[in-house]
Structure formats: structure tokens, C-alpha cells
C-alpha angles and dihedrals in degrees: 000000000000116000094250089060091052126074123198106249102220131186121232094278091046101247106152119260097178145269125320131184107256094227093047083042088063094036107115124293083034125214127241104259136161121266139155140221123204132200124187121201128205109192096285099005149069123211115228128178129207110234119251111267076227096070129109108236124009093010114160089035133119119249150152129297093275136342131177148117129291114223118243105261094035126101104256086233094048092051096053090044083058104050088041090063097039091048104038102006086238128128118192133160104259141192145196119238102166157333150231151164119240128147132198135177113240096229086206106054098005093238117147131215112204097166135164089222118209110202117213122183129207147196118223111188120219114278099035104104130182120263101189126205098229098217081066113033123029089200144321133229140181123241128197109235078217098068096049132162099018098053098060112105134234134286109021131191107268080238093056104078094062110033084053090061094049091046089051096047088041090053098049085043097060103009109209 
């Protein structure tokens, strides 16, 4: 089974307990495995897509920059800089500024995500724009940090509340 197909089962603490394919992973009752959301920052405001109608759990719904899994044998960063170019065409430098375990039940497909999320910022610098890859990203859009709450479209991934509180404080934490 190639890498991108497997996800890496974790316990609560994240220690590793070994591969799992991703599809089995999001089957009901869901098992604990690594991800990773990405938010990337542009001086007052955070880029968020809008899941392709195409995927497999949560599509149509708002959520951060990027977010995935990284293979077993694959550097959680890397991974997410990869993902990050195949999903939006963009490369930019990222960190990881915290991490937590959350699962939901997708109501459309009944695919669950139980996931130990590690949260990465970034920095994207004026001039570098999203070119997304349609079979993953209906469509992106920029939101002032400014106008939050009240900006952030409906409806959002049921991740998206709490890594995004992690991404903002780590931000403000360790500024870029």
C-alpha cells in the first residue's frame, strides 16, 4: 500500500503504534492517528479553503490553509510542506506551535476523524497567491483577524475552532 494511503495509529500521548490504512483509520468508531493543520498568516489575515464537494469526509466545508497526514515514515513538517504545495501551489517556511486530540463524525459519509492534530503557522509574504488543485480545494479566501468572528464562513470543519486557537496564540507567542 503506497505511504500516502497509510496513516500512523498513535496513542493519546502520541507515541507511534504502528500504520494503518487511511481509509480503515476513518471507518466508524475511528482510530487515534497523526495529522496535521496548517494556517498560513499574511500580516492581518488567515487563509482558509473550502474543501472540495469531491472529498471523502467533511467535503464543502471551510477550513484551514492545509490539513493532512503525514505517512509513517515522513517528517511531520515536510509532510505538511508537501501537502501545502500539491493542495494550494504555494511553499512557505512553517512551524509548529502546538497540538491536540479531538474526533467528529462526518453526518454526511459517517467517517470519523479522531486525530492527535499538530498545528504549524506560517508566514506568506505579499505577492505569493494560491493556485488550488480543484480535486482538493473548491476555493480559498482571506479573513481579517479583525473582523472575527463574524467573517468566518459557514460551515467550518468541526477541527477548525481549536487548532485555530492554538495557531493564533502560537503566533502571537513566536511571531514569524
Amino acid at each position: 500500500m503506497p505511504e500516502r494511503d497509510t496513516v500512523l495509529l498513535v496513542d493519546e500521548s502520541g507515541r507511534p503504534l504502528g500504520p494503518s490504512a487511511k481509509l480503515a483509520a476513518h471507518e466508524a468508531p475511528g482510530r487515534l492517528h497523526l495529522a496535521f493543520s496548517v494556517f498560513l498568516f499574511r500580516g492581518g489575515a488567515v487563509l482558509l479553503q473550502q474543501r472540495a464537494s469531491t472529498k471523502y469526509h467533511f467535503p464543502g466545508v471551510w477550513a484551514n490553509a492545509c490539513c493532512s497526514h503525514p505517512g509513517p515514515s515522513e517528517e511531520l513538517v515536510d509532510s505538511a510542506r508537501r501537502r501545502l504545495d500539491e493542495e494550494l501551489g504555494i511553499e512557505a517556511p512553517l512551524r509548529e506551535v502546538g497540538r491536540f486530540v479531538y474526533r467528529a463524525v462526518d453526518p454526511v459519509s459517517g467517517m470519523v476523524e479522531h486525530e492527535l492534530d499538530h498545528v504549524l503557522v506560517g508566514e506568506l509574504p505579499e505577492g505569493v497567491e494560491a493556485a488550488p488543485d480543484p480535486d482538493e480545494v473548491a476555493c480559498v479566501r482571506w479573513v481579517v483577524l479583525d473582523e472575527l468572528p463574524g467573517a468566518l464562513p459557514a460551515p467550518l470543519a468541526p477541527w477548525f475552532g481549536e487548532a485555530f486557537a492554538i495557531a493564533l496564540e502560537g503566533r502571537a507567542l513566536h511571531p514569524g
